[in-house]
Phi, psi and omega in degrees: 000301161333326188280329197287291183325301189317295193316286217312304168333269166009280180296327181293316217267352162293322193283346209244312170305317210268018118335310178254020182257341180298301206267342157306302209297311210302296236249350167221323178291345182276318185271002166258011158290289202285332194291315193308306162326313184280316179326301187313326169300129133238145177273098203272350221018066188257116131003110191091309181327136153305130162268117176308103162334101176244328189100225199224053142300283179314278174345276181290359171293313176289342171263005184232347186281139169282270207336331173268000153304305215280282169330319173303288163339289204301293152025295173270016166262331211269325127359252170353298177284001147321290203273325202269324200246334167282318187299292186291346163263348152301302186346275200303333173264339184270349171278342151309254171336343169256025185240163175305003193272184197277179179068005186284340170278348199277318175307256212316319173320292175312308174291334155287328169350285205306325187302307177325314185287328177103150173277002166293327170296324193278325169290340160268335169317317177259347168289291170318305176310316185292339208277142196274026150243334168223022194270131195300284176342302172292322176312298198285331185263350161302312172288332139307356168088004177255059174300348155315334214234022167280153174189174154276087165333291190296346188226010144275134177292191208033297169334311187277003166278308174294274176022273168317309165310336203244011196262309193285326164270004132332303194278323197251341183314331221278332162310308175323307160301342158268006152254014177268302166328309192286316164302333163309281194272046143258342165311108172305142204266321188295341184281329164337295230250339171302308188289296174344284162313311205289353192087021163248154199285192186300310200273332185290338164274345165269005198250321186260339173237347170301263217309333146317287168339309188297355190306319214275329176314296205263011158249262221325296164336297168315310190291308193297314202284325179297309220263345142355276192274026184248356186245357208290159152209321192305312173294338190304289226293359189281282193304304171243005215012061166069020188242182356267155201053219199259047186262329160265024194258160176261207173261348148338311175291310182265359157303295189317310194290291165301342180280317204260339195248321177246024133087358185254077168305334256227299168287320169262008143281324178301335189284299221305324202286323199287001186253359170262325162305264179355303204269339164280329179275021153283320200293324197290336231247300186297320184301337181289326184276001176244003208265326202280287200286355167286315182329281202316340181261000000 
């Protein structure tokens, strides 16, 4: 009677499973199967064509090249502006918005908006706003009398990397804030109103009791934010297409390029695997460090 019940379980719980067990196999383990395969190769992606055995060709071609340094380089801007400029400002909204003052639903509207709008509307929205001739930025410090510091934003290096970086963590704050909000108000309200009686003020309460509270938050956050920027492509390519020449480009771009303009499927599958390694051993690397530091409490 037991074995039946179990087999009976069983069947039950393959049938509820094996849906979302279908559509994992299709969308991700068959094309990074297949993405891994292709590496190996190279590949004009003509129908019918054979595909050439090269080896771990494609690998070292992708790993000597500087443009996919470069592209790395951008990588660690976009990274950076995760940490330096998005992170304390989702911080900083979502703790707005989770406090009593009036107006907070009206807030998470207005701040989630730019996710809402898509990034290509947002990226000619700010392609328009940067251009330096008739562009509202340039406008507005032309009427402040600075007119020196008008320049082409968008066609200087580096300049057109912060630019970018900073359109996007603009664009995104507002997702962030809600998962920083949802950490938030998971936090029992009693330990608040505990700190409170005991005498500490406001900063002393983020400091001992959010943020500690706050960890699983700021490692999903951390994860999101490396393997993020490590995958961004649709605003750079809205905004600079990856120019000018490859000074803004990401390795996203440079999946896109080799694969869809110079016809070398076979080397931008090799970039994608290597970029899927980078992001598991980023991932692995930050659960360990915060894994590290729970240890340590």
């Amino acid at each position: 009677m037991k074995g039946k019940t179990k087999k009976k379980e069983y069947i039950i719980a393959i049938t509820f499973l094996a849906p979302a067990l279908i559509l994992l196999f299709c969308f991700i383990i068959y094309p990074v199967m297949d993405a891994a395969f292709l590496s190996l190769h190279s590949w004009k992606g003509m129908y019918g064509q054979p595909k050439k055995w090269v080896g771990l060709d494609n690998f070292i071609k992708a790993l000597t090249s500087g443009k996919f340094w470069n592209a790395m380089l951008n990588c660690v801007w976009f990274m950076l502006g995760s940490f330096v400029v998005l992170m304390p400002i989702a911080f900083g909204l979502a703790m707005l918005i989770t406090s009593k003052l009036k107006f907070t639903r009206i807030m998470k509207t207005a701040y989630f908006m730019p996710v809402m709008l898509g990034t290509t509307a947002v990226a000619l929205m700010w392609t328009n706003i940067l251009n330096p001739g008739w562009g509202a930025l340039a406008q507005f410090l032309r009427f402040l009398g600075l007119d020196s510091l008008v320049t082409d934003w968008l066609s200087k290096p580096v300049l057109n990397v912060i630019c970018v970086v900073l359109v996007n963590e603009w664009m995104f704050a507002g997702y962030n804030m809600l998962i920083f909000a949802a950490g938030l108000v998971s936090i029992p309200h009693s330990l608040y109103e505990a700190a409170l009686i005991d005498g500490c003020g406001g900063w002393q309460r983020v400091r001992y009791i959010t943020l500690p509270l706050m960890k699983n938050t700021f490692k999903i956050f951390s994860i999101l934010a490396f393997t993020g920027s490590l995958k961004v492509f649709d605003i750079v390519w809205a905004m600079t297409r990856g120019g000018p020449g490859d000074v803004s480009s990401t390795p996203g771009i440079i999946l896109y390029t080799e694969a869809f303009q110079y016809k070398l499927f076979g080397r931008s599958s090799a970039y994608s695997i290597i970029l899927l390694v980078f992001g598991i051993v980023i991932s692995l690397v930050v659960n360990r460090i915060f894994r590290q530091d729970e240890e340590m409490y």
